[in-house]
TORKOL-4160 file (C-alpha; in steps of 0.2 Angstrom, whole numbers, padded with zeros to 4 digits, m for minus):
218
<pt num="1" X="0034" Y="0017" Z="0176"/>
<pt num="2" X="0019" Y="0009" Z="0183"/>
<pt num="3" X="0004" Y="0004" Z="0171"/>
<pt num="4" X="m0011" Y="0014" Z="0176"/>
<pt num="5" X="m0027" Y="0008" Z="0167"/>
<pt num="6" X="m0038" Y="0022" Z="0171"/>
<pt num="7" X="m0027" Y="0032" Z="0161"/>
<pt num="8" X="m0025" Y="0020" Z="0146"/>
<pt num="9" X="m0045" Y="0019" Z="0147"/>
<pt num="10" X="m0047" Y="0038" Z="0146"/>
<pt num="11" X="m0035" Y="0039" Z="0129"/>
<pt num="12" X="m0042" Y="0024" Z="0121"/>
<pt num="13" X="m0056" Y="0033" Z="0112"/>
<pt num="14" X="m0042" Y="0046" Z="0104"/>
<pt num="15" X="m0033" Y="0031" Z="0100"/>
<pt num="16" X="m0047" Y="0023" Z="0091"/>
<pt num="17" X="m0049" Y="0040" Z="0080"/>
<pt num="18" X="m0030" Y="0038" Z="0076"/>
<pt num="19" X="m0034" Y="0021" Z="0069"/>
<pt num="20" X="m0050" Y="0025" Z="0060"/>
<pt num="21" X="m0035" Y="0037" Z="0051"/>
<pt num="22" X="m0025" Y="0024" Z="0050"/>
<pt num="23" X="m0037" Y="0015" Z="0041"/>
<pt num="24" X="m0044" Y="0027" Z="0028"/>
<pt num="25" X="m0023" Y="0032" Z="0023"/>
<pt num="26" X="m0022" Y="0013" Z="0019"/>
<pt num="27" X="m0038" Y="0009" Z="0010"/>
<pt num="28" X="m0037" Y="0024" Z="0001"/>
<pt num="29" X="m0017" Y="0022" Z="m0004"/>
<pt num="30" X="m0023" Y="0003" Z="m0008"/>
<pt num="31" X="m0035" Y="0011" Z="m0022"/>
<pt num="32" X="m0020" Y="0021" Z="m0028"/>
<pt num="33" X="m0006" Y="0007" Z="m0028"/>
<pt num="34" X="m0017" Y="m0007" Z="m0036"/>
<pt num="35" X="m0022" Y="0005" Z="m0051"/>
<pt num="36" X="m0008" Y="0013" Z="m0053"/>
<pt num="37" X="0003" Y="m0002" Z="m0050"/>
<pt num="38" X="m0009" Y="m0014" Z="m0062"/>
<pt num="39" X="m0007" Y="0000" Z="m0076"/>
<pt num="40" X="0013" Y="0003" Z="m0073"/>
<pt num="41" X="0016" Y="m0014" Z="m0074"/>
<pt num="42" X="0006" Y="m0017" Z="m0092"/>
<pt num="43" X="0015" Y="m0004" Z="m0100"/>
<pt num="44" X="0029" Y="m0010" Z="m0093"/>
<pt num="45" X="0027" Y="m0028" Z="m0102"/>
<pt num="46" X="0022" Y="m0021" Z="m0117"/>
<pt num="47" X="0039" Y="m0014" Z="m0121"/>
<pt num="48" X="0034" Y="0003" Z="m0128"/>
<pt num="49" X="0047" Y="0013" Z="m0136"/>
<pt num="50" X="0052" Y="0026" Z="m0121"/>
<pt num="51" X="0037" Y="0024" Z="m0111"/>
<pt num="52" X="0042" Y="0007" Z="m0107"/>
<pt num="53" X="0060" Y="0014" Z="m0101"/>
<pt num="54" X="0052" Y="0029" Z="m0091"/>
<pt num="55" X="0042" Y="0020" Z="m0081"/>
<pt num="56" X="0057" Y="0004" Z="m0078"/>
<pt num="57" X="0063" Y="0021" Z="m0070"/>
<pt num="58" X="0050" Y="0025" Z="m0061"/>
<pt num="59" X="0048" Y="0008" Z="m0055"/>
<pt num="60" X="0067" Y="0008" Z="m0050"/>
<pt num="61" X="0067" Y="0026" Z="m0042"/>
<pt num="62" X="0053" Y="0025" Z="m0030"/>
<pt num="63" X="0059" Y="0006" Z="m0023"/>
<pt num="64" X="0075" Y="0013" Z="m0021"/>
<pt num="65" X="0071" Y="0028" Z="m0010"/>
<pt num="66" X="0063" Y="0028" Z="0008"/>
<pt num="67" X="0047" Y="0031" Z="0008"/>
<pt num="68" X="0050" Y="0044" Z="0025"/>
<pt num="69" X="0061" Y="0054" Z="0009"/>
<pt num="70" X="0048" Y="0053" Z="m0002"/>
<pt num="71" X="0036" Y="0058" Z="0011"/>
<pt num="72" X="0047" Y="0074" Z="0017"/>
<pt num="73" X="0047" Y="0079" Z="m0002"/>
<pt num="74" X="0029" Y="0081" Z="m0008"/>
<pt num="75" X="0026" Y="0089" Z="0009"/>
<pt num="76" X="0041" Y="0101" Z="0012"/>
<pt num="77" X="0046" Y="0105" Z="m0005"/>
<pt num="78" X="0034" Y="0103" Z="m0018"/>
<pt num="79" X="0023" Y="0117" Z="m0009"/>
<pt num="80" X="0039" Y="0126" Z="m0018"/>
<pt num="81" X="0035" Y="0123" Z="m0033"/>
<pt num="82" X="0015" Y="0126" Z="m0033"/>
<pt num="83" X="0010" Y="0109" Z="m0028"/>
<pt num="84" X="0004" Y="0110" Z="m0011"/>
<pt num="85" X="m0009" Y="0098" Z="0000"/>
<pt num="86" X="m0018" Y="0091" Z="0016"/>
<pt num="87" X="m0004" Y="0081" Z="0026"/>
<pt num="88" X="m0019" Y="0068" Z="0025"/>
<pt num="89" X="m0018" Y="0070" Z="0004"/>
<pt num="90" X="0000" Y="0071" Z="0005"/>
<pt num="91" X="0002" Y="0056" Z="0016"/>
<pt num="92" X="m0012" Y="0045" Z="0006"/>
<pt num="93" X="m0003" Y="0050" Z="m0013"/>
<pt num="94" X="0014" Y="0046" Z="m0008"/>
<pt num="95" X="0011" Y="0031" Z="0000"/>
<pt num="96" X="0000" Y="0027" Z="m0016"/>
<pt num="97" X="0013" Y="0029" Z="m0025"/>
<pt num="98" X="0027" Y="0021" Z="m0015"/>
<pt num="99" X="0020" Y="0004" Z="m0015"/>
<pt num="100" X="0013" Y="0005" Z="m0035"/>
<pt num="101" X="0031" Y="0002" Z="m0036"/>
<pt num="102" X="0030" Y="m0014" Z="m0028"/>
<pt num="103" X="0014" Y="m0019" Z="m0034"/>
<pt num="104" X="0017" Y="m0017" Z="m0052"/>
<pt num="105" X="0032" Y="m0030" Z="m0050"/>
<pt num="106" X="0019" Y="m0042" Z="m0042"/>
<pt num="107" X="0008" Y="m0038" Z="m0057"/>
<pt num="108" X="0022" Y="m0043" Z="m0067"/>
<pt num="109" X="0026" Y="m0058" Z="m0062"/>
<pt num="110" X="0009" Y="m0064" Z="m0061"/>
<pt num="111" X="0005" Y="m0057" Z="m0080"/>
<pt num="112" X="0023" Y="m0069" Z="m0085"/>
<pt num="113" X="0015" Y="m0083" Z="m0075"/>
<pt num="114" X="0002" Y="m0084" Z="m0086"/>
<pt num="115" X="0005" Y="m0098" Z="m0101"/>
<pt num="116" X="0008" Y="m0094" Z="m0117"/>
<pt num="117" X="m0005" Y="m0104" Z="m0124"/>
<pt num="118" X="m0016" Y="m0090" Z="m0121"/>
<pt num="119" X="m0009" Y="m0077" Z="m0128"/>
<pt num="120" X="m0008" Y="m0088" Z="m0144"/>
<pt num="121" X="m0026" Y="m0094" Z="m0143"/>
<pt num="122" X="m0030" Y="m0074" Z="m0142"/>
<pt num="123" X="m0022" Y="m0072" Z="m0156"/>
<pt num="124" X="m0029" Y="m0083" Z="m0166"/>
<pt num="125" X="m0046" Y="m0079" Z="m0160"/>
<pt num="126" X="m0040" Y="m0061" Z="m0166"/>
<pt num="127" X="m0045" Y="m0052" Z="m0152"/>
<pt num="128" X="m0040" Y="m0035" Z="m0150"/>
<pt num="129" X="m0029" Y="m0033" Z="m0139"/>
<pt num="130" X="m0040" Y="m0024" Z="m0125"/>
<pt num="131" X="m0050" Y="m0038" Z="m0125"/>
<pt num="132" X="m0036" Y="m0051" Z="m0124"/>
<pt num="133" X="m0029" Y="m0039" Z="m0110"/>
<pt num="134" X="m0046" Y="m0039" Z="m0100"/>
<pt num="135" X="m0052" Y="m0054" Z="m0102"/>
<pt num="136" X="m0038" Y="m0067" Z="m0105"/>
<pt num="137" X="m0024" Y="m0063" Z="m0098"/>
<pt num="138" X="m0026" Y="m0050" Z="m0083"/>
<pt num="139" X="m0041" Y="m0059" Z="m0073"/>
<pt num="140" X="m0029" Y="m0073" Z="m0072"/>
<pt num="141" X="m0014" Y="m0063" Z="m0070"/>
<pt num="142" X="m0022" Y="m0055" Z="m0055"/>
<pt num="143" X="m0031" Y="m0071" Z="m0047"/>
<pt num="144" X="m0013" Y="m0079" Z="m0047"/>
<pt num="145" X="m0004" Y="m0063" Z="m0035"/>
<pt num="146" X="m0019" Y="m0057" Z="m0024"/>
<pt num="147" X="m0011" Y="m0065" Z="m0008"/>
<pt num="148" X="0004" Y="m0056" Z="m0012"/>
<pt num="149" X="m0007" Y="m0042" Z="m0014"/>
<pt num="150" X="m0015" Y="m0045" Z="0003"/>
<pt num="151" X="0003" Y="m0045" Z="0011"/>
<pt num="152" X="0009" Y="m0027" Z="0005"/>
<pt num="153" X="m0008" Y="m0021" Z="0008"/>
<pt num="154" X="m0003" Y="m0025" Z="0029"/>
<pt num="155" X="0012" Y="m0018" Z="0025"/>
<pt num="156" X="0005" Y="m0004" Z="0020"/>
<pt num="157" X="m0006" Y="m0002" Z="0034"/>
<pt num="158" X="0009" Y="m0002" Z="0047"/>
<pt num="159" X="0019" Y="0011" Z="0037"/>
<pt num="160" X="0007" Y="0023" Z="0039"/>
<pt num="161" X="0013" Y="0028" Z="0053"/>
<pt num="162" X="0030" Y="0035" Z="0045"/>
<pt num="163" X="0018" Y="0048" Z="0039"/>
<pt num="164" X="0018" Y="0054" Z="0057"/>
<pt num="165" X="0031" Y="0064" Z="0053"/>
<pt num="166" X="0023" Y="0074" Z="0038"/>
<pt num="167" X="0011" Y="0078" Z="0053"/>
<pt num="168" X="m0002" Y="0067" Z="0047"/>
<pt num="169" X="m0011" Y="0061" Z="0063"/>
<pt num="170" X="m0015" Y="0044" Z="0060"/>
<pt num="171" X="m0011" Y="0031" Z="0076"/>
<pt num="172" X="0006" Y="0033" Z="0080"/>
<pt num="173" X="0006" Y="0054" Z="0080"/>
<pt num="174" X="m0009" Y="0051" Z="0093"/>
<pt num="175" X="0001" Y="0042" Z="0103"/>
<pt num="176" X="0015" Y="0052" Z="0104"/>
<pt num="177" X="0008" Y="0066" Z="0103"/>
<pt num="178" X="m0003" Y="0058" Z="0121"/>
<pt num="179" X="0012" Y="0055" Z="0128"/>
<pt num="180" X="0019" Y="0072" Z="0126"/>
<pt num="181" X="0005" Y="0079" Z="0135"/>
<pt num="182" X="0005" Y="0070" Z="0146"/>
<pt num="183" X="0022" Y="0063" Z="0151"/>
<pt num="184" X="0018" Y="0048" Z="0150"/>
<pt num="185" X="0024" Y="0034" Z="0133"/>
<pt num="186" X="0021" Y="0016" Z="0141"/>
<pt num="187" X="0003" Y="0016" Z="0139"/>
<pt num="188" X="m0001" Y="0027" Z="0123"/>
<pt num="189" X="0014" Y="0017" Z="0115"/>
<pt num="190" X="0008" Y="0001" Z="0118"/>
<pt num="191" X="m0008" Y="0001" Z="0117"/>
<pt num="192" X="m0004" Y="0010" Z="0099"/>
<pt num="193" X="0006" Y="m0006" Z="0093"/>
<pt num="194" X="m0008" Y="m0017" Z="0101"/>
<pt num="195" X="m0023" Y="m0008" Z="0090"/>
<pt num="196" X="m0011" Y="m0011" Z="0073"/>
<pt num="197" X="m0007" Y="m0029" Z="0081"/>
<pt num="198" X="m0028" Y="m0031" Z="0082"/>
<pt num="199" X="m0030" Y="m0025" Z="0063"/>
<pt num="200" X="m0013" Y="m0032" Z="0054"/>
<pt num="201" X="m0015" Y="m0050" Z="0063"/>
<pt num="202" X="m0031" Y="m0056" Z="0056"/>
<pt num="203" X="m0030" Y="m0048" Z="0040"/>
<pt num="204" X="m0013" Y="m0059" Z="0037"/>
<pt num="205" X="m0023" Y="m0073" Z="0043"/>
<pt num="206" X="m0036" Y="m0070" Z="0030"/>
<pt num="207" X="m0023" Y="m0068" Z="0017"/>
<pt num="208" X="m0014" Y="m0085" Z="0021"/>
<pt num="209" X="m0033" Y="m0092" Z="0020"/>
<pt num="210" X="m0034" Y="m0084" Z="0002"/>
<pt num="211" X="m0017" Y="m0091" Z="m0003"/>
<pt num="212" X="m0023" Y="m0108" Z="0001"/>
<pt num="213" X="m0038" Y="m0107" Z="m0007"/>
<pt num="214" X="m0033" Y="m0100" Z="m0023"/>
<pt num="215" X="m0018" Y="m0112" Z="m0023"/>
<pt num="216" X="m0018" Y="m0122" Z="m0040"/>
<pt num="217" X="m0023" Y="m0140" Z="m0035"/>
<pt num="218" X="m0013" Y="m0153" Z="m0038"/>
């Protein structure tokens, strides 16, 4: 098959409406996982009685499935069970969800990172234990794990496009659904993985800047 550019020209602009999906799916699930993930992951370190447990298993559960799975379940069979939505809602939730998973471990690890000297010099400042939360620990927590942040949130961005399959038209269900029409995949196809080439290049290179800069000096 022969590249023909008068063709690729004519779909770009339903491609670029694709991406402008793609791109709301991620910001929006970013919201979602960087709440949700910041909030699992404190209850998580506090060691609640139960609570704690349940949301280890939560944790656990949802990094241990596919998010394709998870996708096909809130769309196909939770409209069962009362609980229906937009594949747009569906697709932005369950990806939201998804990567709060992976989020809350990164949280984690950056809450542990932080020295104990300051959860001592909290104590004996007897700050309540909001305030030692939101002001001591978790600004420096998060300072510490926002290039990892950055990483999943282009990761996120690119599996988007699993949510094709929940119907959600976002870049990749443009594509395809292009070259169905048309007969035609070699230009739909790559111009599709060019567009999220465009978008997830430069935004890792802004987050190796960000891990440079908020490197600890030595």
């Amino acid at each position: 098959m022969i590249w023909d550019s008068e063709f690729a020209l004519s779909i770009l602009p339903d491609l670029l409406q694709g991406l402008w999906v793609t791109v709301q799916i991620t910001l929006a699930g970013t919201v979602i996982a960087m709440i949700l993930g910041l909030v699992v992951a404190v209850i998580r370190f506090s060691r609640l009685p139960v609570v704690s447990q349940l949301f280890n298993f939560y944790v656990q559960f949802v990094r241990g499935t596919p998010l394709l799975i998870q996708a096909y379940c809130a769309f196909f069979i939770l409209p069962n069970y009362g609980l229906s939505f937009s594949p747009m809602a569906t697709g932005i939730v369950v990806i939201g969800i998804n990567y709060s998973a992976y989020t809350a471990e990164v949280y984690r690890s950056g809450i542990h990172d932080v020295p104990p000297g300051q959860w001592e010099a909290a104590k004996a400042l007897n700050l309540p234990i909001g305030a030692t939360w939101t002001r001591i620990i978790l600004p420096q927590a998060v300072r510490s794990v926002i290039p990892l942040l950055g990483n999943y949130l282009i990761q996120m961005f690119k599996d988007s496009a699993v949510l094709s399959a929940i119907t959600v038209f976002e870049l990749l269900a443009h594509a395809q659904a292009i070259g169905s029409n048309n007969f035609r995949y070699l230009e739909p196809l790559t111009i599709a993985g060019l567009l999220f080439l465009l978008v997830s290049y430069p935004a890792s290179q802004m987050v190796r800047r960000l891990e440079r800069r908020l490197a600890p000096a030595h």
